[in-house]
N, CA and C of each residue as an Amber inpcrd file, in Angstrom:
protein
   243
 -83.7040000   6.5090000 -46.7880000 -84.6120000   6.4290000 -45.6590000
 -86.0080000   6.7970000 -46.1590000 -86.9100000   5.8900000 -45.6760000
 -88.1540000   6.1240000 -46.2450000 -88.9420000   7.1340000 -45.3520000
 -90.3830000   7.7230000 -45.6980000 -90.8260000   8.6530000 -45.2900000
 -91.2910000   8.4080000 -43.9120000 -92.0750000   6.7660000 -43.5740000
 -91.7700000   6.1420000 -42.5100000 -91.0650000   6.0800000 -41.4440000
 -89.4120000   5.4960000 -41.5040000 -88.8370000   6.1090000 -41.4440000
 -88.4620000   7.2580000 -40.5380000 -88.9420000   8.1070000 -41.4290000
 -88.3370000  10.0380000 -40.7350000 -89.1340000   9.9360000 -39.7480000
 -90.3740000   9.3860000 -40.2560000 -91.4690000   9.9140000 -39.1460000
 -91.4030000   9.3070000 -38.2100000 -90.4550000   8.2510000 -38.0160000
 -90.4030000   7.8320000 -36.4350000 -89.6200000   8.0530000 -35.3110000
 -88.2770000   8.5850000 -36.3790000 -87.0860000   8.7120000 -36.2240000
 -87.8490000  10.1750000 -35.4500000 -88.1250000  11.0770000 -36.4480000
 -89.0120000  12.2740000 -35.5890000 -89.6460000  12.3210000 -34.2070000
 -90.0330000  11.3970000 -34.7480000 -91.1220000  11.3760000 -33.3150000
 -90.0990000  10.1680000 -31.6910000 -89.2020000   9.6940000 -32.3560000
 -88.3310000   9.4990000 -31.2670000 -88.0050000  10.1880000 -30.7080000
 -87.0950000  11.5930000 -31.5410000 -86.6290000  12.3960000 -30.8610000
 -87.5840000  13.5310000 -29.7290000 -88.4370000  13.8920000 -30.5180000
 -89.4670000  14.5360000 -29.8080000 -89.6810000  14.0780000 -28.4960000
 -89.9900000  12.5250000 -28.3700000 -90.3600000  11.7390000 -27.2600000
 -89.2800000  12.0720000 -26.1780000 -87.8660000  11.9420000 -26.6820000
 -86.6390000  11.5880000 -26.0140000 -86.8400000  13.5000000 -25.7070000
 -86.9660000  14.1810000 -26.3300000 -86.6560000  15.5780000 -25.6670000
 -87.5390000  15.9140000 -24.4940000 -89.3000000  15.7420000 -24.5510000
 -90.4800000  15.8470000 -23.6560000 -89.5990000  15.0130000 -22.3960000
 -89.0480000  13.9080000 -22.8090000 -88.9490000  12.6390000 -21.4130000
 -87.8650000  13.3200000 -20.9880000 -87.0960000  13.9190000 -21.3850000
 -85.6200000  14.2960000 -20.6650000 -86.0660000  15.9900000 -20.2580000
 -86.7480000  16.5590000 -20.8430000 -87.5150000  18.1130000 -20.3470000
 -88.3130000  17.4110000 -18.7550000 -89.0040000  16.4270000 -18.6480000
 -89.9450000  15.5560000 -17.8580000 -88.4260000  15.3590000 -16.9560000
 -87.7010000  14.7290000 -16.4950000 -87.0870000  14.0480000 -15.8710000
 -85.8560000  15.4490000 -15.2090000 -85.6270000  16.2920000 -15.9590000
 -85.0510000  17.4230000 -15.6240000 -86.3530000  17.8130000 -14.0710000
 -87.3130000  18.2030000 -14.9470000 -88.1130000  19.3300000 -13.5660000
 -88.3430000  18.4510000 -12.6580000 -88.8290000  16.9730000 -12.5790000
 -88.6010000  15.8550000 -11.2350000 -87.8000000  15.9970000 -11.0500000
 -86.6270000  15.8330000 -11.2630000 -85.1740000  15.6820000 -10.2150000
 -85.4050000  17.2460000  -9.6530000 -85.4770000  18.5260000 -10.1360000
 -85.2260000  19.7280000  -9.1430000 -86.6200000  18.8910000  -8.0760000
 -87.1490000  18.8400000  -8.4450000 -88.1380000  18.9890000  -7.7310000
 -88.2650000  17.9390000  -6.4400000 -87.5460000  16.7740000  -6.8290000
 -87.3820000  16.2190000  -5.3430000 -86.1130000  16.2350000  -4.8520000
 -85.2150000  17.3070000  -6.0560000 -84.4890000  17.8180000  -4.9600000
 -84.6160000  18.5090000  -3.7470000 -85.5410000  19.5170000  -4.3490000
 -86.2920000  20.6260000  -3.4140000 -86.7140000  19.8740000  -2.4480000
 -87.9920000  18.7750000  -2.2300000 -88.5150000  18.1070000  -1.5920000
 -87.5060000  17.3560000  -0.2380000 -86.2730000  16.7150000  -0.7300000
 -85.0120000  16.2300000  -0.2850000 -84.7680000  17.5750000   0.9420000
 -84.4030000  18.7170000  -0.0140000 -83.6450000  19.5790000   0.8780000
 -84.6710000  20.2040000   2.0040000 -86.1060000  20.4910000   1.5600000
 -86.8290000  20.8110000   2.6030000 -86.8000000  20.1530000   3.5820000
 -86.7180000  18.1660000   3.4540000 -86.9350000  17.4510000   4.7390000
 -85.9610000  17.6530000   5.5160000 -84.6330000  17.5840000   4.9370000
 -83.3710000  18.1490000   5.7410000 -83.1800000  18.9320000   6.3360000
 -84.0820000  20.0190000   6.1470000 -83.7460000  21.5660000   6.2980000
 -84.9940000  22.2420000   6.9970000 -85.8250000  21.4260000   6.9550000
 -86.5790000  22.3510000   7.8690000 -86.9640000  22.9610000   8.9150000
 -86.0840000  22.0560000  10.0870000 -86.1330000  22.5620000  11.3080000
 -85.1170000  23.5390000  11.3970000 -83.9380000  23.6180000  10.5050000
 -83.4240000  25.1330000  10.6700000 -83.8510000  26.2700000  10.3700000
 -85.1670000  25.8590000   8.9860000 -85.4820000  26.8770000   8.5590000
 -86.6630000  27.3330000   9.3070000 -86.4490000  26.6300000  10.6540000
 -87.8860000  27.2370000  11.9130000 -89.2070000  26.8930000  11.2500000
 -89.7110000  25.9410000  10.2860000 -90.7980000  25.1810000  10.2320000
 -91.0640000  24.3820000  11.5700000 -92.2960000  24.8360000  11.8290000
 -92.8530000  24.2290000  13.4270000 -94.2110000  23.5580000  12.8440000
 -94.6450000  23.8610000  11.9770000 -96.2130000  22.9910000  11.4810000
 -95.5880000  21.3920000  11.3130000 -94.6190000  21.1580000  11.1730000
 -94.0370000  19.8170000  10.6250000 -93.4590000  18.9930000  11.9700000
 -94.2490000  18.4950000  12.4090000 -93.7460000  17.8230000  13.9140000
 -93.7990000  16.3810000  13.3480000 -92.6740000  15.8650000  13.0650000
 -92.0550000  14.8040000  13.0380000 -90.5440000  14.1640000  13.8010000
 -90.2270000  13.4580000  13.8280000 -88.9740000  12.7170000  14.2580000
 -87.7970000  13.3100000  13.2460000 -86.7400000  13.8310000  14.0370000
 -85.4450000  14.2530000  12.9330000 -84.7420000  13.0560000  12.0790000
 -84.8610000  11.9890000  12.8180000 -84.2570000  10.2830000  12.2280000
 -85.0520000  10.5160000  10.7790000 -86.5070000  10.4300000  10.7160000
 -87.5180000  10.7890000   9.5640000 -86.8430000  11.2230000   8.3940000
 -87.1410000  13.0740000   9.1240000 -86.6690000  13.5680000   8.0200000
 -85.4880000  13.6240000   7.1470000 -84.5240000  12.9680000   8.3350000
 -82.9710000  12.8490000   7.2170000 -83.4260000  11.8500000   6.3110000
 -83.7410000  10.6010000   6.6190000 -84.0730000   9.2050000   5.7930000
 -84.4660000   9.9770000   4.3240000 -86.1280000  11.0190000   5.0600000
 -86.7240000  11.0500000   3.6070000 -85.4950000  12.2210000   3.0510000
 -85.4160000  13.0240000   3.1420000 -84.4100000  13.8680000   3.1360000
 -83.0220000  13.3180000   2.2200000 -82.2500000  12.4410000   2.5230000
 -81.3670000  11.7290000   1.5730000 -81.8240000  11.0470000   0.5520000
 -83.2760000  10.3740000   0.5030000 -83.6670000   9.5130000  -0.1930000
 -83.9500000  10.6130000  -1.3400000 -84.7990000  11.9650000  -1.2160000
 -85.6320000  12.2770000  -2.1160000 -84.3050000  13.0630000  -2.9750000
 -83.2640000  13.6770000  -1.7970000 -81.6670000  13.6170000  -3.1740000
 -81.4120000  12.9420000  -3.7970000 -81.3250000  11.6750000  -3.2830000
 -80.8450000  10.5740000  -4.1510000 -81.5410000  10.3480000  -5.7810000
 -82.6210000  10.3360000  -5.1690000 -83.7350000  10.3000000  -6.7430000
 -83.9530000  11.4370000  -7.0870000 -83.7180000  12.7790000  -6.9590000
 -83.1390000  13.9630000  -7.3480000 -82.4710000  13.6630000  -8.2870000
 -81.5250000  13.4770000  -7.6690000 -79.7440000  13.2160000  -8.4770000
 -79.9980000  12.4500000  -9.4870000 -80.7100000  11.0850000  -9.1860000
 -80.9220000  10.0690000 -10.2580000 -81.6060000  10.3680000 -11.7810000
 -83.1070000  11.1040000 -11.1620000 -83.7840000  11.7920000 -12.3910000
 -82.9180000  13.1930000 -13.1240000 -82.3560000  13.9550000 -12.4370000
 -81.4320000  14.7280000 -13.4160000 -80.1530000  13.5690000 -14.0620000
 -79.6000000  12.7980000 -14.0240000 -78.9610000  12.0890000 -14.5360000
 -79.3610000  11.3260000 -15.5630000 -80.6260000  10.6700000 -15.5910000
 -81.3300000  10.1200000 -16.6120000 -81.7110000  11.1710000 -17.4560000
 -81.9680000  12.2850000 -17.1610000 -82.4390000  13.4520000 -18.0750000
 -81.1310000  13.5990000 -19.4950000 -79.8640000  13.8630000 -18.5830000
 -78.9260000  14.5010000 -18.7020000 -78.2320000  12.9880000 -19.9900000
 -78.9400000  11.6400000 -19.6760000 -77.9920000  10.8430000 -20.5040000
 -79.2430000  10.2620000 -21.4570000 -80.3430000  10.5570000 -21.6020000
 -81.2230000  10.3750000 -22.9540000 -81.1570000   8.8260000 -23.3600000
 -81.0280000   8.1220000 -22.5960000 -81.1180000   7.0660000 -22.5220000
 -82.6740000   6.0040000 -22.9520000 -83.3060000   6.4040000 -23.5490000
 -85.0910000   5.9310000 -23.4260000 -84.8000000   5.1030000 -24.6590000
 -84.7180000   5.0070000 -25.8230000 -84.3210000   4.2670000 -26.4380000
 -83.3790000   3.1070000 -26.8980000 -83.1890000   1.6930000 -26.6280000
 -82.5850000   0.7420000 -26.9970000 -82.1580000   0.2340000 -28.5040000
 -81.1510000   0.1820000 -28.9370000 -80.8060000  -0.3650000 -30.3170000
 -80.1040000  -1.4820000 -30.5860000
């Protein structure tokens, strides 16, 4: 293997660790986002006057892509061979 090579092979991995470190803290984070819309009228948030239909929609959706971005994190997938 040439010095070339290493150095890309290097810098793949690097890439693939930042993007999967990156895709870890989005998924908590619209998890969080997810569970707040769900959850906020129990948790007695009154500044947030919206429709409950709303917040489930956004609420499942922002789990869903939660779930999705920790999964892509979790399978390092960014590279094709």
């Amino acid at each position: 293997m040439s010095v070339q090579e290493q150095w890309e092979e290097q810098k793949r991995r690097r890439y693939s660790g930042f993007h999967a470190l990156y895709d870890y803290v989005m998924g908590i984070l619209w998890l969080l986002v997810g569970l707040f819309f769900l959850l906020n009228k129990a948790l007695g948030i009154e500044w947030m006057k919206s429709d409950p239909i709303i917040d489930n929609i956004f609420g499942f959706v922002g789990i869903a892509y939660g779930l999705f971005r920790l999964y892509r994190g979790y399978k390092k997938k960014y590279f094709r061979k």
